[in-house]
C-alpha positions as CSV (number, residue, x, y, z in Angstrom):
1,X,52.0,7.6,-4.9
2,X,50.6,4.3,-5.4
3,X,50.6,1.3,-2.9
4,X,51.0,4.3,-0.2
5,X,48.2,3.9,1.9
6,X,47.3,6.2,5.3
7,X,47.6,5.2,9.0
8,X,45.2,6.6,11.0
9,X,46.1,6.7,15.0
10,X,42.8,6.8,17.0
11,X,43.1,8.0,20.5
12,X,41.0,5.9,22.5
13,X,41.4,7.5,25.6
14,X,40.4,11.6,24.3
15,X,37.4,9.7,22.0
16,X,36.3,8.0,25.2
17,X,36.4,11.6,27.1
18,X,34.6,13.0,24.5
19,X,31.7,10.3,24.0
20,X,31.2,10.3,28.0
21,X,31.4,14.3,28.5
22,X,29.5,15.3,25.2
23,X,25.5,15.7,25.6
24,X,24.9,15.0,22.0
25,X,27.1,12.2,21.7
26,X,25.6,10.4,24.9
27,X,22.3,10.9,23.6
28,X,22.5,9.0,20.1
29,X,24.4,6.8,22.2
30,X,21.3,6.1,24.1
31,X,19.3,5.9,21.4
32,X,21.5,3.3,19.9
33,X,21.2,1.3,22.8
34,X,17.8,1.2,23.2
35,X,16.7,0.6,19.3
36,X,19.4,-2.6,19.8
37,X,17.2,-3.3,23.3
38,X,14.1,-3.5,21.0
39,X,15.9,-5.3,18.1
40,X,17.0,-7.9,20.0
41,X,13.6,-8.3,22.2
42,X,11.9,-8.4,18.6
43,X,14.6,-11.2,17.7
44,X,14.7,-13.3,20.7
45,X,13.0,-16.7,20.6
46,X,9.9,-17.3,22.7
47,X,8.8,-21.2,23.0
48,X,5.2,-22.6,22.7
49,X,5.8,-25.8,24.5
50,X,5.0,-27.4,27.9
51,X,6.8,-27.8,31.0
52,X,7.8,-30.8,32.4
53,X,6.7,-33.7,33.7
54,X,3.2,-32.1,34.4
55,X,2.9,-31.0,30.9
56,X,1.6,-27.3,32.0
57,X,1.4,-24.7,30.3
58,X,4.7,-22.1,31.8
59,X,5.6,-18.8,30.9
60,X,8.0,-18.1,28.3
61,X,10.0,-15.6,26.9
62,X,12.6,-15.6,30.1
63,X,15.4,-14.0,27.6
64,X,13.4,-11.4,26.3
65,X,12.7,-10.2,29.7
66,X,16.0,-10.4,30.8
67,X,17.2,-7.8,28.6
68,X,18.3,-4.9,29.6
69,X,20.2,-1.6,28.6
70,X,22.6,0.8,31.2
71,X,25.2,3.0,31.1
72,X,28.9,1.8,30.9
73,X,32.2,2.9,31.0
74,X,30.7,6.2,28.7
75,X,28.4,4.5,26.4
76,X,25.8,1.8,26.8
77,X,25.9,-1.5,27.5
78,X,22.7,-4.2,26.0
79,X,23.1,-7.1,28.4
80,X,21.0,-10.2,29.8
81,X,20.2,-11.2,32.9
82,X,19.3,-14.4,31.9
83,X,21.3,-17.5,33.4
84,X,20.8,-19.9,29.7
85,X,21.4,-16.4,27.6
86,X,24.7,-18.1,26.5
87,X,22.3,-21.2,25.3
88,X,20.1,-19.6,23.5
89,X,22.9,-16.9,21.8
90,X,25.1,-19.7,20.8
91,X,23.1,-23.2,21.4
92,X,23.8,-26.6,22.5
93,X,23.6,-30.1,22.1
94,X,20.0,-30.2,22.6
95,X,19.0,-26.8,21.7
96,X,19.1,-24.5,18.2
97,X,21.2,-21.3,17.9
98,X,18.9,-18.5,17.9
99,X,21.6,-16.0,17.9
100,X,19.8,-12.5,18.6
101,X,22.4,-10.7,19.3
102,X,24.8,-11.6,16.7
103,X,21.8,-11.0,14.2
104,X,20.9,-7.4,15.3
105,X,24.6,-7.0,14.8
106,X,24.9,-7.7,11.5
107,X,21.6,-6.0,10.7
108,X,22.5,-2.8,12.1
109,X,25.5,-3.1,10.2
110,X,27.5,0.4,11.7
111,X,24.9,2.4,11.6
112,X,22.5,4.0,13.9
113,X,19.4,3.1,13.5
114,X,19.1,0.0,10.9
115,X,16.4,-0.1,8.3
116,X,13.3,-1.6,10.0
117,X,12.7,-4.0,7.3
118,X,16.6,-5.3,8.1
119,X,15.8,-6.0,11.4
120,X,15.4,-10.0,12.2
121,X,12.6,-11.1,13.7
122,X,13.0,-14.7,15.4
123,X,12.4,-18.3,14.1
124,X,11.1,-20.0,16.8
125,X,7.5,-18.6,16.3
């Protein structure tokens, strides 16, 4: 039987019944959710410079304020509320990629909860 491989046929629609109706399932869901929450707050950039033209000092860290975790369509959903989240994921002309999200991504890697030491922790410190 070589070169025979297996299909598999998921049923999206019966897992997504089960992941929304199963106690257990929404729970590790959660849990997911939130430890990518922290992951990508522990990631995110947070400047040192000062504002212009006055040169004061402003607050920073608007992104990893913005974060935020809810329920969606039976799991979770890790979103940002920030306006520039999109500039500081991906970047610009004038401005580094920090990518947070894409980083806890590939640290997590499939599973759970990642190793903490796999975790990123951001460059812009």
């Amino acid at each position: 039987m070589a070169g025979r491989g297996v299909r598999v046929v998921i049923d999206e629609k019966a897992l997504r019944d089960w992941l929304s109706t199963s106690s257990g399932a929404q729970l590790g869901l959660q849990r997911t959710a939130l430890a990518v929450e922290a992951a990508v707050k522990e990631a995110a950039p947070v400047g040192k410079s000062l504002s212009w033209p006055w040169r004061n000092p402003i607050r920073h860290g608007w992104f990893r304020d913005s974060l935020h975790t809810r329920p969606f369509r039976g799991g979770y959903r890790v979103f940002s509320r920030d306006p520039f989240a999109h500039i500081v994921e991906f970047g610009s002309v004038n401005s580094p990629t920090y990518a947070p999200f894409r980083r806890v991504i590939l640290a997590f890697r499939g599973k759970a909860l990642p190793n903490k030491a796999a975790t990123p922790r951001s460059t812009a410190e």
